[in-house]
C-alpha positions in Angstrom: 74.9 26.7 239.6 73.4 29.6 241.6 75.5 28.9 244.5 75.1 32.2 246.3 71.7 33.3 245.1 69.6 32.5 248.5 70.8 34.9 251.2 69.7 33.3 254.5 70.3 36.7 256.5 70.4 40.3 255.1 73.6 41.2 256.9 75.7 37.9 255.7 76.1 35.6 252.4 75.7 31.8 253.4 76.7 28.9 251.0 75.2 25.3 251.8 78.9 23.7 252.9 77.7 20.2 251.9 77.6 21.4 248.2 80.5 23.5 248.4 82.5 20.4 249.4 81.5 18.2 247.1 82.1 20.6 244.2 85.8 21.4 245.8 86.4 17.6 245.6 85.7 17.5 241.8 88.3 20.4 241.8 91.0 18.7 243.3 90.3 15.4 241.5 93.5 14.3 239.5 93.0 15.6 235.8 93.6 12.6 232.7 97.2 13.1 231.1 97.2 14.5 227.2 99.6 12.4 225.5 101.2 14.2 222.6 104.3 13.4 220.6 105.9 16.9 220.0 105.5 19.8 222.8 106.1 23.0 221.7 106.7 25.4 225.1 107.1 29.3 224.2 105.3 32.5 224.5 103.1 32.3 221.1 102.6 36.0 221.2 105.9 37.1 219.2 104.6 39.6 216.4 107.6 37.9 214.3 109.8 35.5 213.1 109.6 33.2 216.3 105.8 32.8 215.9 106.1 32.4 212.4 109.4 29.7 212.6 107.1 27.8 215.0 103.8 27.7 212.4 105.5 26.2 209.8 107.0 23.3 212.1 103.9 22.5 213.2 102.3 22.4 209.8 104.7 20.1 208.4 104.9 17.9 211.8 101.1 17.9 211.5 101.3 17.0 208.0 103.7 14.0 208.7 101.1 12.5 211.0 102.6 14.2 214.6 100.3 14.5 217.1 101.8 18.3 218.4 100.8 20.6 221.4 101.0 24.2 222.3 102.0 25.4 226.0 102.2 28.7 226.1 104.5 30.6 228.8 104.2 33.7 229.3 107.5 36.2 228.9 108.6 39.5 230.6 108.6 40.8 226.9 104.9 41.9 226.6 102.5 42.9 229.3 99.1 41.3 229.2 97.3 43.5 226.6 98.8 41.2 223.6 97.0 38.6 222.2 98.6 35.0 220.6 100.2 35.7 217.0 96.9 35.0 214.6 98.6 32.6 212.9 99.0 30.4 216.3 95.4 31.2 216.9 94.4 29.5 213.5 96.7 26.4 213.9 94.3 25.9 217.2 91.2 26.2 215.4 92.0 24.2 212.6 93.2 21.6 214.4 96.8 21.0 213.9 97.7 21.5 217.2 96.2 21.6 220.9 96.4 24.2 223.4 97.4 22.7 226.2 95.5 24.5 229.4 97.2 25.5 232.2 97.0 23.1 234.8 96.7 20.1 232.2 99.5 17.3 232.8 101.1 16.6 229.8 103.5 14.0 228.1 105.6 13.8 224.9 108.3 12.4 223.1 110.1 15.8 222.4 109.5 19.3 224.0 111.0 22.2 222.7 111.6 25.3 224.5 111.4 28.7 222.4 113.0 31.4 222.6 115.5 31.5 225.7 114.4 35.1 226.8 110.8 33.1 227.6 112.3 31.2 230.5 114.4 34.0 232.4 111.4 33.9 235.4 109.6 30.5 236.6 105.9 29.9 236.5 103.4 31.1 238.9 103.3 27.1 238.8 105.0 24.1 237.7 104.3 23.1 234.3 103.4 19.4 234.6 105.5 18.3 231.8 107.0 14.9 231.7 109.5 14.3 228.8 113.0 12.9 228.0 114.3 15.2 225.7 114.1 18.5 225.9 115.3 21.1 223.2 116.0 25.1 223.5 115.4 26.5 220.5 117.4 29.8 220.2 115.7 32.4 218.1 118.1 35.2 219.6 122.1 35.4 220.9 122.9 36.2 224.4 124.2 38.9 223.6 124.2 41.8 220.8 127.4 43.0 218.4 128.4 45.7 220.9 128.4 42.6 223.5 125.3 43.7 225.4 123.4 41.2 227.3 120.0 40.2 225.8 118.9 37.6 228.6 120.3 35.8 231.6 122.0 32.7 230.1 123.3 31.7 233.7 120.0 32.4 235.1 118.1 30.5 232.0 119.9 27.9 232.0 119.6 27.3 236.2 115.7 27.9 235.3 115.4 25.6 232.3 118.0 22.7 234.3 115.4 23.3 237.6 112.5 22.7 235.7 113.1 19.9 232.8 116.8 18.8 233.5 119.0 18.4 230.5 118.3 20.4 228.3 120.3 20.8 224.5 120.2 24.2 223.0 120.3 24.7 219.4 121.1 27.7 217.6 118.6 28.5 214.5 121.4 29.8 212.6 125.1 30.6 212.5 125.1 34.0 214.0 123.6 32.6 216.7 126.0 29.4 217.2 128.9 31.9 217.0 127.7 34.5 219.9 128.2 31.2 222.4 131.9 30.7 221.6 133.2 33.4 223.7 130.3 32.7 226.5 132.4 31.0 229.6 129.8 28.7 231.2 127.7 28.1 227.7 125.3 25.4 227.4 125.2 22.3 225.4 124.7 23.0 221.9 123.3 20.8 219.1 125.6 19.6 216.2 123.6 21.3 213.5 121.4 24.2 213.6 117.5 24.1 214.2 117.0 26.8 211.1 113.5 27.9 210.1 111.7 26.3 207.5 109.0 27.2 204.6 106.8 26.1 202.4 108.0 27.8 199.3 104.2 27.0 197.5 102.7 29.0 200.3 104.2 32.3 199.0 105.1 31.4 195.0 102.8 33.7 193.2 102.6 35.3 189.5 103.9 39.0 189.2 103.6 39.8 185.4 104.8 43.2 185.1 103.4 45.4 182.3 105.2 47.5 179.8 107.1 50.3 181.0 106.0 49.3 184.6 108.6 50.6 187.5 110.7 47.7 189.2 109.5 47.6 193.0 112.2 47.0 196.0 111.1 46.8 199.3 111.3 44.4 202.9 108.8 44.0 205.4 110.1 44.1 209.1 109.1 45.0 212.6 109.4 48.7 213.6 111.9 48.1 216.1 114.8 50.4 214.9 117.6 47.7 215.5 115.9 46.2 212.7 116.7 49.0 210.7 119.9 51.1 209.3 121.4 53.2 211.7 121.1 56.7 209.4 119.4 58.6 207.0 122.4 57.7 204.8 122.8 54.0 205.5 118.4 54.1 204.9 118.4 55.7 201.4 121.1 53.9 200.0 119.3 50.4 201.1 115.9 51.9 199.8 117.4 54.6 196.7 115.8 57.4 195.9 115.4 57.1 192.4 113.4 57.9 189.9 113.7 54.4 187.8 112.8 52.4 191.2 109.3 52.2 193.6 110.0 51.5 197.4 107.5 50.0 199.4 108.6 49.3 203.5 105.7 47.3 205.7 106.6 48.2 209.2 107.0 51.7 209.4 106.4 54.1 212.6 107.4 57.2 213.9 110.6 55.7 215.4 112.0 54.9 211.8 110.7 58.8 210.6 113.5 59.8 213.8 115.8 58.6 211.7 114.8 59.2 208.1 113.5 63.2 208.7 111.9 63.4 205.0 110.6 60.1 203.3 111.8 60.1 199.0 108.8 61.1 196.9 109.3 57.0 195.7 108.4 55.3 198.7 105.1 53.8 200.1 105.3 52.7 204.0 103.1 50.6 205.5 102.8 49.9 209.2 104.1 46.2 210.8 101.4 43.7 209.7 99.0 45.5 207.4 98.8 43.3 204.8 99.2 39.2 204.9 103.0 38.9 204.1 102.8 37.0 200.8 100.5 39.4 199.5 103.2 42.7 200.3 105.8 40.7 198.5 103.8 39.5 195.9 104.1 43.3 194.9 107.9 43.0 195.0 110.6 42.6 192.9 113.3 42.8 195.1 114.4 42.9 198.7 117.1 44.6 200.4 117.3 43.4 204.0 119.8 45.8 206.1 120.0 46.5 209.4 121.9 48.4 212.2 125.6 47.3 213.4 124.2 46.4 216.8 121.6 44.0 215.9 122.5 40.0 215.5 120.0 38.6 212.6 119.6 35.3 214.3 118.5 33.9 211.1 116.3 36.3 209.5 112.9 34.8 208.7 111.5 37.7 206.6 114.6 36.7 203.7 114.0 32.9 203.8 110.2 34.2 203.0 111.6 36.8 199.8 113.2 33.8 198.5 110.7 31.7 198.5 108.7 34.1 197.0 111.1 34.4 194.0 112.2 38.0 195.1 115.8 39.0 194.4 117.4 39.5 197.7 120.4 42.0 198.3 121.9 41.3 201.6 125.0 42.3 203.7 127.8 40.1 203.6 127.3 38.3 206.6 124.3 36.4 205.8 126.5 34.4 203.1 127.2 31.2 205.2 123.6 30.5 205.5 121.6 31.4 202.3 125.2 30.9 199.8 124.6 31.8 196.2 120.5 32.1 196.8 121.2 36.1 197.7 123.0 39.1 196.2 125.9 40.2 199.0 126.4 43.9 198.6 126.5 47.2 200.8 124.1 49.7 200.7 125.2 52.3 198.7 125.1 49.3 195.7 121.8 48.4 195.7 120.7 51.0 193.3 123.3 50.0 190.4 122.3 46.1 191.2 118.6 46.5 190.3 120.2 48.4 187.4 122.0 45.9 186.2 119.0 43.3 186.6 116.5 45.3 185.1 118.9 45.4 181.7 119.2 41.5 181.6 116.1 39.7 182.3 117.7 36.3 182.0 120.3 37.0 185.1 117.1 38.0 187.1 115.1 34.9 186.0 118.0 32.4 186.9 118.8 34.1 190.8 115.1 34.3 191.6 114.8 30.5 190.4 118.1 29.9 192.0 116.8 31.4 195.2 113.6 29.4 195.4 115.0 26.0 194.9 117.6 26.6 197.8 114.9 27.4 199.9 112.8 24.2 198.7 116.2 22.3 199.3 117.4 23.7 202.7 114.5 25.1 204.7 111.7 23.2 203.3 108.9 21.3 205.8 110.7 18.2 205.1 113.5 19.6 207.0 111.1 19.6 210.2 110.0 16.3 210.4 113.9 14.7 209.7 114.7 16.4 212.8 112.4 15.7 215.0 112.3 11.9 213.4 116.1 11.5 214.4 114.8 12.5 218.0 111.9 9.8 218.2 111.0 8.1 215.3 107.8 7.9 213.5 104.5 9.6 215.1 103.1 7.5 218.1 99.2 6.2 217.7 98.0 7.8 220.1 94.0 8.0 221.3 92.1 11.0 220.9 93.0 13.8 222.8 90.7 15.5 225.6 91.9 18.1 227.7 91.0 20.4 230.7 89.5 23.7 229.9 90.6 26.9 231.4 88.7 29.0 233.8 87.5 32.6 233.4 85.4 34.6 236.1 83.6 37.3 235.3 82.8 40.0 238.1 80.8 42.7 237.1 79.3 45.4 239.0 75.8 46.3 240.6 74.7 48.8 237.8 72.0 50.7 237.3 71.9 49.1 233.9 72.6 46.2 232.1 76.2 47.3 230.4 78.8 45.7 233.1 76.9 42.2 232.8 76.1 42.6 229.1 79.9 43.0 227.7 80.8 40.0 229.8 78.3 37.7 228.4 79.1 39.3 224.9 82.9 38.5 225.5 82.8 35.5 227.2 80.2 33.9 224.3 83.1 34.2 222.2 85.9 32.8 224.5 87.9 30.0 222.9 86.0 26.8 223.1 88.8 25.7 225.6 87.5 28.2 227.9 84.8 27.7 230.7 83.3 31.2 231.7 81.2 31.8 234.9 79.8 35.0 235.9 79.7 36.3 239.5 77.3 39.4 238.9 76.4 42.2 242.1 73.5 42.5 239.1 70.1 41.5 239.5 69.7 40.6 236.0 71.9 37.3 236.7 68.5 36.0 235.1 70.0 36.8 231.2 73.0 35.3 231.7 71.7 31.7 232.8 69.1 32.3 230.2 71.9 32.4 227.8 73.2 29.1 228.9 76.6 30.6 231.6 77.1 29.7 234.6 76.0 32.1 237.4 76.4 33.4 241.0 75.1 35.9 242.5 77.0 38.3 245.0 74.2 41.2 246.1 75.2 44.7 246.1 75.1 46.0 249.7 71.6 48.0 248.9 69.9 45.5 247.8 70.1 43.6 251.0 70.1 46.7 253.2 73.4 46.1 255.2 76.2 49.3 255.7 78.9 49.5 253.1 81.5 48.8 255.6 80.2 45.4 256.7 79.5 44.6 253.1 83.0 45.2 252.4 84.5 42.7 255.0 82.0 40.2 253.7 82.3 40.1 249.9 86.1 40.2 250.5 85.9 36.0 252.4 82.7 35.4 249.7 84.7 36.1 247.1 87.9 34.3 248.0 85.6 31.3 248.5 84.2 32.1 245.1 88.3 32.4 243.6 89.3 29.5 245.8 86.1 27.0 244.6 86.2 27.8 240.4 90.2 28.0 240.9 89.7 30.4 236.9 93.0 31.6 235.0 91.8 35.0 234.6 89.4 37.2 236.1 88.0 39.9 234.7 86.2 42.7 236.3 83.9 45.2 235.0 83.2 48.2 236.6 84.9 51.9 237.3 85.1 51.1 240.7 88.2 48.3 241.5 86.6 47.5 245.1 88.3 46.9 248.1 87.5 43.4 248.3 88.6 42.8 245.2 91.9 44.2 245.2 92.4 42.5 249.1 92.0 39.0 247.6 94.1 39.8 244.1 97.3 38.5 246.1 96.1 34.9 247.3 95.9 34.2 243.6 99.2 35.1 242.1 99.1 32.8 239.3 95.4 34.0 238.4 95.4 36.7 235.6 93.5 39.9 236.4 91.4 42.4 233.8 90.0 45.8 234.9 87.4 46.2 232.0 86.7 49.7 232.4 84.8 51.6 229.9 85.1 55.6 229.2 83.6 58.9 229.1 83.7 59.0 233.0 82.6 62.2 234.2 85.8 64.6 234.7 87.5 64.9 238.2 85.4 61.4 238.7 87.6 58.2 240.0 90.8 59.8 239.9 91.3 58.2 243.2 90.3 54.3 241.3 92.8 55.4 238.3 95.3 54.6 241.1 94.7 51.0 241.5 95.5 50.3 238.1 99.1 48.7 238.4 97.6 45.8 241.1 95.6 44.6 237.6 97.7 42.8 235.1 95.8 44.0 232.0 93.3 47.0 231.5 91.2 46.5 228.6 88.5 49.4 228.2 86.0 48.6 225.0 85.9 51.7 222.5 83.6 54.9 222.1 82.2 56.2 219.4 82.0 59.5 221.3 85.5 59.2 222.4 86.6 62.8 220.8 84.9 64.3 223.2 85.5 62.5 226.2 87.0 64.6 228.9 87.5 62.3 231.8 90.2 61.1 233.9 90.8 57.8 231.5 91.6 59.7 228.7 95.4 60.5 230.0 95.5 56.3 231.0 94.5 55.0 227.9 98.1 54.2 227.4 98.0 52.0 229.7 95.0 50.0 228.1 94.4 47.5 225.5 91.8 49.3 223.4 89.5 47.7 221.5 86.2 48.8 219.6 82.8 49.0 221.0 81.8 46.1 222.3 78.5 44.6 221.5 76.5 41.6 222.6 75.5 40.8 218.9 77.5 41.0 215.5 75.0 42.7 212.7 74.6 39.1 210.9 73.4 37.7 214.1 70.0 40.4 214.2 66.9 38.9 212.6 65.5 40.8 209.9 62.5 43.0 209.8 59.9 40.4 208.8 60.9 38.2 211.3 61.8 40.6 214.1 58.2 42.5 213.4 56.3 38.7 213.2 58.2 37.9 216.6 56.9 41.1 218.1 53.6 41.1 216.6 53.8 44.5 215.2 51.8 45.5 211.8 54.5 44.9 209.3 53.2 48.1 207.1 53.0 50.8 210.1 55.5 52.9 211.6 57.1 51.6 214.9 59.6 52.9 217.1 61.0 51.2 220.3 61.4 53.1 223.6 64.5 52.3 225.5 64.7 54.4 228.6 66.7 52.1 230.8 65.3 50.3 234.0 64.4 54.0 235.6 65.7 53.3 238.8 67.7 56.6 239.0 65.9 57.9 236.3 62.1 59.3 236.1 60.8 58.6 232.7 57.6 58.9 232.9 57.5 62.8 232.0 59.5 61.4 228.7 56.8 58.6 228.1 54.4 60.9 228.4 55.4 62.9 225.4 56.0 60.2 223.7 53.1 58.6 224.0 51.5 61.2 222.4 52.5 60.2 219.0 51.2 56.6 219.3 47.7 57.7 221.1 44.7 56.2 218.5 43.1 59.0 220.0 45.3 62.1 218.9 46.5 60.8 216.0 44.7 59.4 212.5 47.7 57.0 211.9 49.6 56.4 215.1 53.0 55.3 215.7 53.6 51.4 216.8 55.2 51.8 220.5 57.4 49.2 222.0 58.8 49.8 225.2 61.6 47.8 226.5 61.5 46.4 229.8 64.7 45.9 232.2 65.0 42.9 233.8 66.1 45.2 236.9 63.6 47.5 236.7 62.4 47.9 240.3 59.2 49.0 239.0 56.7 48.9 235.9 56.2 52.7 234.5 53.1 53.4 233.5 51.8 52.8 230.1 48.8 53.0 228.0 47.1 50.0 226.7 48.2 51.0 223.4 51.6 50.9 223.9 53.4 46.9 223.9 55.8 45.7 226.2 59.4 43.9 224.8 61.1 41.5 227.6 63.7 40.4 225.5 67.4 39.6 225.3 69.0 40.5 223.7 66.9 43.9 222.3 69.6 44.1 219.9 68.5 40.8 218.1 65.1 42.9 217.5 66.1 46.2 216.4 65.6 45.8 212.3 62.1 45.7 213.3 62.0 49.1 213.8 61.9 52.9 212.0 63.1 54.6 214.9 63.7 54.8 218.5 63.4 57.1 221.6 66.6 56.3 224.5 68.8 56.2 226.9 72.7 57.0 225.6 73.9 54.6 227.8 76.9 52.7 226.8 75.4 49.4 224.6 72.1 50.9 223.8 74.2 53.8 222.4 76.6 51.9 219.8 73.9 49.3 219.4 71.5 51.5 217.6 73.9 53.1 215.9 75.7 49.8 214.4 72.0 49.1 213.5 71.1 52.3 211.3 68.8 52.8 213.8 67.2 56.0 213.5 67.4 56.9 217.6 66.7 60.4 219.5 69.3 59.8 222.2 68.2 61.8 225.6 70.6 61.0 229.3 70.1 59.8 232.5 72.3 62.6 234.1 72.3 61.3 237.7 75.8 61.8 239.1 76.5 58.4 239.2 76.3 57.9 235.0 78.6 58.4 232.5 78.6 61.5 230.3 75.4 60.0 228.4 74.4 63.9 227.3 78.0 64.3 225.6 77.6 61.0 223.8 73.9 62.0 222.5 75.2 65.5 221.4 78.4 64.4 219.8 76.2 61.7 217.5 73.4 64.8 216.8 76.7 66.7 215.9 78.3 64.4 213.8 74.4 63.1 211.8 74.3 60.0 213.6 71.2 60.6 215.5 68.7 62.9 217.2 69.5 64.7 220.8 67.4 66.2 223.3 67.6 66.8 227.2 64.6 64.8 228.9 63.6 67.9 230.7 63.4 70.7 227.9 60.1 70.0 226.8 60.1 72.4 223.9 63.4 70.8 222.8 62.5 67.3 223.0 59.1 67.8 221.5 60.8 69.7 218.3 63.3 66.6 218.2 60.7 63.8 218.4 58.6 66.0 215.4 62.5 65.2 213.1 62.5 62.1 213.7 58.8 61.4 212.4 60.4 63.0 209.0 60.5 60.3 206.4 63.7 62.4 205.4 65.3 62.6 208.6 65.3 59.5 209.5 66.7 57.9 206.1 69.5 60.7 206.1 70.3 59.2 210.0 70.3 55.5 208.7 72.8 56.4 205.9 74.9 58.2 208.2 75.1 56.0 210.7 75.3 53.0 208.0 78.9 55.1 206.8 80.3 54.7 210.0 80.7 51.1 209.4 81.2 50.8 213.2 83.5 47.2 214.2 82.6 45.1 217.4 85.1 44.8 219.5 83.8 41.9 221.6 86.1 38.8 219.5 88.9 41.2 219.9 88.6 41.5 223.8 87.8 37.8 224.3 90.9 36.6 222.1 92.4 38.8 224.8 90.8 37.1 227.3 91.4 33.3 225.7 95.2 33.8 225.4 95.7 34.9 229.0 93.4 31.9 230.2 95.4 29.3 228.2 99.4 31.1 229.4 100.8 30.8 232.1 101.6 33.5 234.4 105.5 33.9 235.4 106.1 33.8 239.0 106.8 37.4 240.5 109.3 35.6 242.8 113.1 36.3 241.6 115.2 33.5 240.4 118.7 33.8 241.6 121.2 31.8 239.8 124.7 30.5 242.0 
């Protein structure tokens, strides 16, 4: 811990070798196998089907007594702003299955590969599985109904044969089986197909439907449009525009609005995911699955979960081999007069949903799961308790004049999955709060803190930190800071199977780091934290947020975490019936506050004023040195402030970045002023757009007439419960579990290889 705090010469970092060794030896040491009996390989961020196919085995493998692992594999399908399906993420946390780290050797009985388009590319490294049977499990055909090629089989199945060596591939369902007859070199197929299963009882629920009450038909589906019919035509036939029928779609975008140019008065559309699945088509009545000519339904997950729901299903023709009589076969232009006919005999409705849920109990249920995989290998193994390896994340945050870069760190990587190990590498002086928080820590000065020329500092950061990536040997690194340096991006390539995060957030200043914007393809991910101000944000990252997973403000502290304001007040030792506001004006090492204490102190001087205000000003731990205050006024070295801010009626800051959306997630009634040296954000547009929008106060530090006037408002009783109940509407989210499930799935999947695989 600490490794590169002492500096034994201002022009050079030194690192005591003798501890360095001994640490690299514990690296390298040869990590304990994880035994499991069932390995499930696959890339668990699918939005669909595949994720959901591969929940419900593990559920009912669990439930049989299986001891089941997860290795995820990254795919060239999504780039690295996707998180793991929640579902997945829940198996993990409730213990039905174990992430298996990256890294971690790992045996099993029976390892099954998903999805063949996972394994067109090789790892950044091998996979350290050891197994005798291994399984493809083909969610998708080779190729499409026009005969277009979805993945490299050749090229798969040299990957797949490289890696594991035999391996059977089984179809999940007919339409899949039959795309391989007219393949020339296809691989060895299963005798019976590895179809999805259910549990029926996990989506069975009552829909009593009141007098009079409009049937409702509807399907739930990812946006893509293959998913979808072709035309307008095709879509209003499968979902009629009629006045005796509701529609309601889940997974609608703009794509599908291409294609259907006015929506029917009858329908309600939802986007893909916005409600939990059983809960859309516990509104249902029916479901019309229909699609365009070119897409191949591998097996078509979404039905098998109407059925089991009870729903009525109308479905083309082709799906008959594999749900029979538990489905309505029909074209689209039918649909309408079949809920007709339905609607006038209750009892033929009764006896199809009925019929359609005991298929599904008898064909796909868990049972099905376990009979296959017990064929394989038997019964489950006893096997010991499992304990494996954690994965690695590095954090590298800027010098700062603040605390910001190293504060979202420690607020995303307290919420890393427990199968993560964090360490932060700071250029920050405040390295302090993070050990203090219990992280790991080095410290890697900024160039003017030890007084040496940017250029030399450059050549040696870039061999500190390769030792640094080279000794903690992390999955991902994440960097935050506007400014990618040279070093950094110079040591990127030695560590190809590393995952790197620019965190950058916004509201740069405009024609400001155009020339950093470049640099953004050498990271694997962006991931830039919201801003409340972001309306008004006129920088260079505003045309790149494409490029970026966004996610909302981030914030050390969730608002159940913050004491309330007995406690915070009795911690404090403020008077619990007085007025009190907190001073937050930043360390004031580019910033000269003490014209702005000054006025403030005014309000809490015993001596001007019959009832004074309680002042509290916060310290930075960076601070280079103490302003000067009156006895009067208390000192806070705390962190986090955040935890602390219930004690208070009001406060006087900075608008940087966390003190900003922290006072405002608080109700805190704040006058916002800005550091404007040229090195900040836009800190002045964030104050004025919350003073614009009743969120808080604003004033520039050097109008003196303004800011007095401003301070006066937010001494009104009135004002300041008008700002609390404006700010408390904005119901404002913290993004920090959001960015560090980010974080966590890219830690625990491994990279793919940017080498080409070349099948012969």
């Amino acid at each position: 811990m600490n490794l590169l705090k002492t500096i034994k010469n201002p022009c050079s970092l030194q690192i005591d070798k003798h501890q360095f060794l001994a640490r690299v030896t514990s690296v390298f040491a040869r990590k304990p196998v994880l035994r499991v009996d069932v390995l499930l390989v696959g890339d668990f961020r699918f939005p669909g089907g595949t994720s959901t196919s591969i929940v419900s085995d593990v559920k009912a493998l669990h439930g049989a007594g299986y001891r089941v692992g997860l290795l995820a594999y990254a795919s060239n399908l999504f780039d690295g702003r996707r998180s793991f399906h929640p579902e997945i993420r829940a198996l993990v946390e409730d213990g039905l299955a174990c992430l298996v780290p990256p890294g971690q050797p790992v045996e099993a009985e029976l390892c099954c590969l998903h999805h063949p388009a996972v394994f067109e590319h090789l790892p950044a490294l091998p996979l350290e599985i050891s197994c005798p049977r291994f399984v493809m499990i083909v969610h998708h055909p080779p190729i499409d109904a026009y005969g277009n090629e979805q993945y490299n089989l050749l090229r798969t199945m040299r990957i797949t044969e490289a890696q594991f060596g035999h391996v059977v591939w089984a179809p999940v369902g007919p339409k899949v089986r039959e795309a391989f007859k007219n393949v020339t070199l296809a691989p060895a197929l299963t005798q019976s197909d590895w179809v999805n299963t259910i549990d029926a009882e996990e989506f069975r629920k009552n829909r009593p439907r009141l007098k009079g009450q409009l049937p409702v038909l509807g399907r739930h589906s990812r946006p893509s449009i293959e998913k979808w019919p072709d035309s307008e035509t095709e879509f209003k036939n499968a979902y009629p525009q009629a006045d005796k029928l509701r529609v309601r779609l889940m997974g609608w975008d703009h794509q599908l609005d291409e294609i259907v140019e006015e929506r029917p008065q009858n329908w309600d559309v939802l986007p893909f995911g916005a409600i939990p699945v059983e809960d859309f088509l516990a509104g249902l009545d029916y479901f019309s699955y229909f699609h365009s000519e070119v897409w191949v339904e591998a097996f078509g997950r979404s039905i098998l979960e109407a059925m089991a729901a009870g729903l009525v299903c109308f479905l083309p023709e082709h799906f008959k081999p594999l749900f029979e009589d538990a489905a309505v076969y029909c074209e689209p232009i039918e649909v309408l007069d079949k809920v007709l006919g339905f609607e006038n005999d209750p009892k033929a409705y009764t006896k199809q949903s009925e019929r359609a849920v005991e298929f599904v109990k008898s064909h796909f249920g868990p049972d099905k799961s376990v009979a296959r995989v017990a064929a394989m290998i038997g019964p489950p193994n006893r096997l010991p308790p499992a304990t494996a390896c954690k994965a690695g994340v590095l954090y590298l945050t800027s010098n700062g004049i603040g605390m910001g870069h190293i504060t979202r760190c420690l607020a995303t990587a307290r919420r890393l999955s427990d199968q993560c190990d964090p360490v932060i590498v700071t250029m920050s002086k405040a390295f302090g709060v993070a050990e203090t928080q219990g992280f790991k820590v080095e410290y890697l000065p900024y160039f003017r803190s030890i007084g040496i020329e940017y250029s030399d500092w450059n050549q040696k950061l870039a061999a500190e930190l390769d030792m640094v990536l080279r000794f903690h040997r992390p999955n991902v690194l994440v960097l935050d800071g506007n400014v990618p340096y040279d070093p950094v991006l110079q040591v990127l390539p030695n560590f190809p199977q590393m995952w790197s995060v620019w965190q950058r957030r916004p509201l740069w200043p405009p024609d400001v780091g155009e020339e950093f914007l470049q640099h953004t393809s050498r990271f694997d991910t962006v991931l830039e934290p919201g801003e409340l101000a972001a309306p008004v944000d006129r920088g260079p990252t505003v045309g790149r947020r494409v490029e970026a997973r966004q996610v909302p403000s981030i914030r050390y502290l969730d608002q159940s975490e913050m004491l309330d304001r007995k406690a915070a007040r009795a911690l404090i030792g403020l008077d619990p019936d007085r007025l009190a506001f907190v001073l937050q004006l930043g360390s004031g090492n580019n910033f000269d506050m003490q014209g702005v204490l000054k006025k403030i102190c005014s309000i809490g001087d015993p001596a001007l004023q019959a009832r004074p205000v309680q002042l509290v000003f916060a310290r930075w731990r960076i601070a280079q040195k103490a302003p000067e205050l009156p006895a009067f006024v208390k000192t806070l070295d705390a962190f986090p402030i955040s935890k602390l801010l219930n004690a208070f009626d009001g406060a006087v800051a900075l608008a940087g970045y966390n003190t900003f959306h922290e006072n405002i997630a608080a109700a805190l009634p704040t006058l916002f002023t800005a550091n404007q040296h040229p090195e900040q954000d836009e800190q002045w547009l964030r104050a004025d757009y919350a003073a614009q929008c009743g969120l808080a106060l604003s004033a520039r530090s050097y109008d003196t007439v303004q800011f007095e006037r401003a301070l006066r408002r937010l001494l009104d009783p009135k004002t300041r419960e008008t700002l609390r109940l404006n700010c408390k509407s904005t119901n404002l989210e913290n993004g920090a579990q959001q960015a560090a499930d980010l974080i966590s799935t890219l830690a625990m999947t491994r990279k793919p290889s940017g080498v080409a695989f070349h099948a012969v």
